[in-house]
N, C-alpha and C positions, 0 to 999 in steps of 0.2 A: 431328640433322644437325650438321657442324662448321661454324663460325665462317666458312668462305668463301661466296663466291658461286658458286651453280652456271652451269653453262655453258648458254648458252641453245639450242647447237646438241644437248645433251643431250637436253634436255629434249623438245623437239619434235624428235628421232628416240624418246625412247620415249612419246613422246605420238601419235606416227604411227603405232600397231598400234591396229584394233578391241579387241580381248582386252584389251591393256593401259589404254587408255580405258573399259572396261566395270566392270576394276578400281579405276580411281583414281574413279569415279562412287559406286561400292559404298562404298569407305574415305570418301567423302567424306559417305556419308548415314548413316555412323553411327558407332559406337566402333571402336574395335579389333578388328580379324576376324583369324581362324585360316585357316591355308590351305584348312583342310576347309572351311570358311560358304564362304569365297570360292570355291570351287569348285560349292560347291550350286546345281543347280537348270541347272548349263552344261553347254556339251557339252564342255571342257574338263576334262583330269586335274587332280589337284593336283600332278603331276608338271609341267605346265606352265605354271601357275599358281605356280607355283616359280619358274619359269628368268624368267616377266614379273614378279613380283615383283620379282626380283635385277635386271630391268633399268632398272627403278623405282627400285631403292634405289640404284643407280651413278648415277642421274640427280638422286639428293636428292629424290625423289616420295613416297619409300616408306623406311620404316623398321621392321624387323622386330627382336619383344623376346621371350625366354624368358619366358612364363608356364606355370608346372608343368612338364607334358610337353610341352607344343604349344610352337609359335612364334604371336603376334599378330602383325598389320600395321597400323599408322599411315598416314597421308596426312601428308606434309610439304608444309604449304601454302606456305613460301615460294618455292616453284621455279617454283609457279604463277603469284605476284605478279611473276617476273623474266619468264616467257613473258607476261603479260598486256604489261607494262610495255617489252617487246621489242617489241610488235605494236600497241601504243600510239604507240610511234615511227616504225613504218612507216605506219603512220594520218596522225600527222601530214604525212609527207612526200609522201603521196598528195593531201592536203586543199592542203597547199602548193601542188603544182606543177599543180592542178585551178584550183587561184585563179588562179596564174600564166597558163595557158591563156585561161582566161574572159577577165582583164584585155587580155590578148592581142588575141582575137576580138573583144572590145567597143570597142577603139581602130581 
C-alpha cells in the first residue's frame, strides 16, 4: 500500500458488503490466497471475487501480487486500524455527551 492514508469513507463502503467482509475474514486467518482458495467452498464466482477484491484494494484492504500464474491476495491491515480508530472517535463522543446528559439529570 502507499505511503497515504486511506479514506475512512472507503473503507466502510467496502467493509459494507457481506462478500466482501467474508473475504477480508478469510485474508485475515491466514497467508496469502489466490482467487480460486478464496472462492472455494462459496456460492460466489471467482469472477466476483475479483471485482470484491478490486474494491478492497481501491480501499487499501486488499493487495493483489503475481505469484507464477495466479495472482495472491493480502489483507492490508492498516485501513483497519484507521476505521477502528474512526469508530474509536465516535465512541468517545457518545460516552461524552452520555456523561453530559447523566450530569445534566443528576443536578
Amino acid at each position: 500500500m502507499s505511503g497515504k492514508r486511506p479514506k475512512p469513507e472507503l473503507i466502510f463502503a467496502a467493509l459494507g458488503d457481506e462478500t466482501r467482509l467474508r473475504l477480508v475474514r478469510r485474508l485475515s486467518s491466514g497467508g496469502p490466497l489466490s482467487i480460486a482458495r478464496l472462492a472455494q467452498g462459496g456460492s460466489v464466482t471467482r469472477q466476483a471475487v475479483t471485482k470484491h477484491l478490486r474494491v478492497l484494494e481501491r480501499a487499501g484492504l486488499a493487495c493483489g501480487k503475481r505469484s507464477g500464474r495466479e495472482r495472491v491476495w493480502e489483507l492490508e491491515a492498516a485501513p483497519l486500524t484507521v476505521a477502528r480508530d474512526y469508530l474509536d472517535g465516535i465512541s468517545a463522543q457518545w460516552d461524552a455527551a452520555l456523561d453530559r446528559l447523566k450530569a445534566f439529570v443528576e443536578d
